[in-house]
C-alpha positions in Angstrom: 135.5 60.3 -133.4 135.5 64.1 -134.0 134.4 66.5 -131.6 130.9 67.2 -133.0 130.0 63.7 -132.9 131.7 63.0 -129.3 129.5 65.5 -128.0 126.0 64.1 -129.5 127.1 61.2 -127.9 127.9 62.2 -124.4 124.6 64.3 -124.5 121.9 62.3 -126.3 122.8 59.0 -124.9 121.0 59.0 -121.6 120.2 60.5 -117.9 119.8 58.4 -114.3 115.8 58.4 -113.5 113.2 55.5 -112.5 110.5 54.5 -114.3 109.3 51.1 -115.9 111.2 48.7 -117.8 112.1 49.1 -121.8 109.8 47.7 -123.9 110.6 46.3 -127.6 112.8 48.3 -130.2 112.7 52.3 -129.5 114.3 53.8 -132.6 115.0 57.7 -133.4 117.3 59.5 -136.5 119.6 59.5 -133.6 119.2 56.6 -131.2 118.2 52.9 -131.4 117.6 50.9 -127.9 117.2 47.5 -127.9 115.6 45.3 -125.3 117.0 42.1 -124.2 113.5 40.8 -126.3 115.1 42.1 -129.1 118.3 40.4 -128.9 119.7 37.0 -130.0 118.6 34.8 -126.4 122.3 34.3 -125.2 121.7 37.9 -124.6 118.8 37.3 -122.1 118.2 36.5 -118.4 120.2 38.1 -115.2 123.7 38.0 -115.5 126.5 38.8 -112.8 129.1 41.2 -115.2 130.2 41.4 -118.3 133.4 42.1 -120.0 134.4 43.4 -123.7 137.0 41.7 -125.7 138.7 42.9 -128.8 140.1 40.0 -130.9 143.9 40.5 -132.6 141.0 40.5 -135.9 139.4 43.2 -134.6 136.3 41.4 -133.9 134.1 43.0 -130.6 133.2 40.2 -128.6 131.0 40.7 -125.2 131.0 38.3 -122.8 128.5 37.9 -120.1 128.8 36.1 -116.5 126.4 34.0 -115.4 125.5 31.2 -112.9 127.3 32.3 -110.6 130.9 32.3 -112.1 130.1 28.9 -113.7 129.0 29.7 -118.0 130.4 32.5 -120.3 127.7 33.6 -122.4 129.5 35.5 -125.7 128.2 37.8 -128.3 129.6 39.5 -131.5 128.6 43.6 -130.8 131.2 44.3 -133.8 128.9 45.9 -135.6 126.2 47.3 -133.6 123.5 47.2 -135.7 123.8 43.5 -136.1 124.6 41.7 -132.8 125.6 37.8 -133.2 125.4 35.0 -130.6 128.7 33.3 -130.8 128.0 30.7 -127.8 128.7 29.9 -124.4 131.4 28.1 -122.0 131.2 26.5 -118.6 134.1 27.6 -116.0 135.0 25.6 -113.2 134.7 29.3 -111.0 133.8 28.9 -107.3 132.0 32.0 -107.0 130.8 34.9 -109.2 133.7 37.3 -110.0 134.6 40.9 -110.8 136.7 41.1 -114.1 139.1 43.8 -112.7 142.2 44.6 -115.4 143.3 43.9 -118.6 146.5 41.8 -119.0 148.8 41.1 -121.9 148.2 38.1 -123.9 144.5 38.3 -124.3 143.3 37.9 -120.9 141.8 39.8 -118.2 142.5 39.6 -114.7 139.2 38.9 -111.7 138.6 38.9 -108.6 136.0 36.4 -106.8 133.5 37.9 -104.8 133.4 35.0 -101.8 137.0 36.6 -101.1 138.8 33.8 -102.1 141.6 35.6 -104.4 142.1 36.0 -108.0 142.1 33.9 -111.1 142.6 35.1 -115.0 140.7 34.3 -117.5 142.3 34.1 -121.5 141.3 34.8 -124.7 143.5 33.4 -127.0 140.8 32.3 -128.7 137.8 33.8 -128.0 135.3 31.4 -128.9 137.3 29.1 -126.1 137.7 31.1 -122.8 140.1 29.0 -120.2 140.0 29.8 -116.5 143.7 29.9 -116.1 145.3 29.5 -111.9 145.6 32.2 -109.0 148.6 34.5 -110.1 151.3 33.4 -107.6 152.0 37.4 -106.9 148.5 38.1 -105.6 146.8 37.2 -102.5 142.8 37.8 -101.0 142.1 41.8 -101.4 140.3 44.2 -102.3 141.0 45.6 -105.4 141.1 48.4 -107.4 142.1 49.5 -111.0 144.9 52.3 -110.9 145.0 53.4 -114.5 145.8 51.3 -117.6 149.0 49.7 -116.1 148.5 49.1 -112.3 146.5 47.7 -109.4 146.2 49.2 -105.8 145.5 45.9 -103.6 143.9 46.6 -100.3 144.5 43.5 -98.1 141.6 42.6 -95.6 138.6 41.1 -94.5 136.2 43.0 -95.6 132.7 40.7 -96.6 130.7 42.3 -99.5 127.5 41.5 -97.6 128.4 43.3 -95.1 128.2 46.8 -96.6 124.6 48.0 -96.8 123.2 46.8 -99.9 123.7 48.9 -102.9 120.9 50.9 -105.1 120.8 49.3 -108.2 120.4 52.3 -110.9 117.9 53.0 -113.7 118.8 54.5 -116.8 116.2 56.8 -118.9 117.3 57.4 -122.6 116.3 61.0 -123.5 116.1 61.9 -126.9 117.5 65.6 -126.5 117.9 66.7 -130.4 115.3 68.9 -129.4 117.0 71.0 -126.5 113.9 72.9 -125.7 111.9 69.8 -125.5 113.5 66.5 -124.6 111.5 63.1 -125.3 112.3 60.0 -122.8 113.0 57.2 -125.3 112.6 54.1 -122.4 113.7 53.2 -119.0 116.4 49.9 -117.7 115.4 49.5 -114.4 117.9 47.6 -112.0 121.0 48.1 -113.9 124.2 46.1 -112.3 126.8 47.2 -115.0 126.9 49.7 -117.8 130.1 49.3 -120.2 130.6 51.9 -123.1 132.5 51.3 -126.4 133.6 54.8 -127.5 134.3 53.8 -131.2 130.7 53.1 -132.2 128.7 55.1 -129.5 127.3 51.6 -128.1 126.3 51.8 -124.3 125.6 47.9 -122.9 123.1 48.1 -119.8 122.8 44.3 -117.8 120.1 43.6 -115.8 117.8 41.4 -114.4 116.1 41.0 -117.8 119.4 40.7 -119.9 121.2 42.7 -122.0 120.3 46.5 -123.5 121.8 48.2 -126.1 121.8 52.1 -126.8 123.0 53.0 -130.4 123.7 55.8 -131.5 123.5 55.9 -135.0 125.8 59.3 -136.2 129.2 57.6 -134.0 128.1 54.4 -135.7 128.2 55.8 -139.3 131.7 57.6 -138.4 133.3 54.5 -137.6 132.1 52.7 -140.5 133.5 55.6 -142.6 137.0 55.5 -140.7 137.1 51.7 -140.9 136.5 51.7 -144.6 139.2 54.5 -145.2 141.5 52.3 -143.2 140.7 49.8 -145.3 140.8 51.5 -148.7 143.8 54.1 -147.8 144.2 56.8 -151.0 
């Protein structure tokens, strides 16, 4: 993504404010937000996390947590402009989780939130998700992402509800084309987790409602450009 477009992004995307929740489809030359409404269902209803998995075919597959730890809810965002529901999976999970690092092999590494340790989850195929054993090498702990190749485990007792309850943010998207006049697009009120895929300028808000998509429509365009130049080298 070049500089030009990387900064439209970073700026038109969206600011932190409160106000009510997004309606249908909000569409602009540069932005597009969808509303859980406006997505397949699998996309729809409260869900505990979610995690973004690239398949070795390049595929863009979001998965979304729910009941608890116990169903996988999975959508194709490859192309942005065209989200796909792919299906859904029960886990035998005893609590909701955290996914916390990438591993090799197509899986990801989480953490349950009851405190009981760690599990991994794999995607060697992506359309069948298997809950794999506690990693012998890890124990309860906190955890926390240290870079792209290492964890900083925290052992203790600490209890999640505990800790004063956390305000849950809400996102305004501001259409700021217009520097001297800036128009608020819509509002996601309650969000529990925002996740950002660079390539295409996609921002995924989850909340209580589901899930919301920000587009924006220039990084969108580029990739489609670099992808078919990749394809169709000279």
């Amino acid at each position: 993504m070049n500089q030009s477009i990387r900064k439209m992004v970073v700026a038109a995307t969206f600011v932190v404010a409160v106000s009510a929740p997004a309606g249908a489809i909000v569409r602009t030359k540069a932005i597009v937000v969808e509303s859980p409404s406006d997505l397949p269902e699998l996309a729809q209803g409260r869900g505990e996390a979610m995690y973004l998995h690239r398949t070795a075919e390049g595929k863009a597959i979001l998965y979304i947590e729910r009941d608890q730890g116990r169903t996988l809810a999975f959508l194709d965002v490859s192309d942005p402009a065209s989200i796909k529901a792919v299906g859904r999976v029960s886990l035998d999970a005893p609590s909701a989780y955290d996914f916390v690092q990438d591993l090799a092999e197509s899986a990801v590494l989480i953490h349950y939130r009851n405190h009981s340790g760690f599990a991994v989850i794999g995607f060697k195929d992506y359309r069948q998700p298997v809950l794999k054993n506690e990693p012998a090498y890890l124990h309860p702990a906190n955890v926390q992402p240290d870079g792209s190749s290492g964890l900083l485990l925290v052992s203790g007792t600490g209890n999640r509800a505990s800790a004063p309850p956390a305000r849950e943010p809400e996102y305004e998207v501001m259409n700021i084309s217009n520097p001297s006049n800036p128009t608020p697009l819509a509002t996601i009120q309650g969000v529990i987790q925002r996740l950002d895929r660079p390539s295409t300028g996609t921002v995924f808000l989850l909340n209580d409602q589901g899930l919301t998509v920000v587009r924006c429509l220039g990084a969108e365009q580029e990739h489609q450009t670099e992808q078919w130049q990749k394809e169709h080298p000279g």
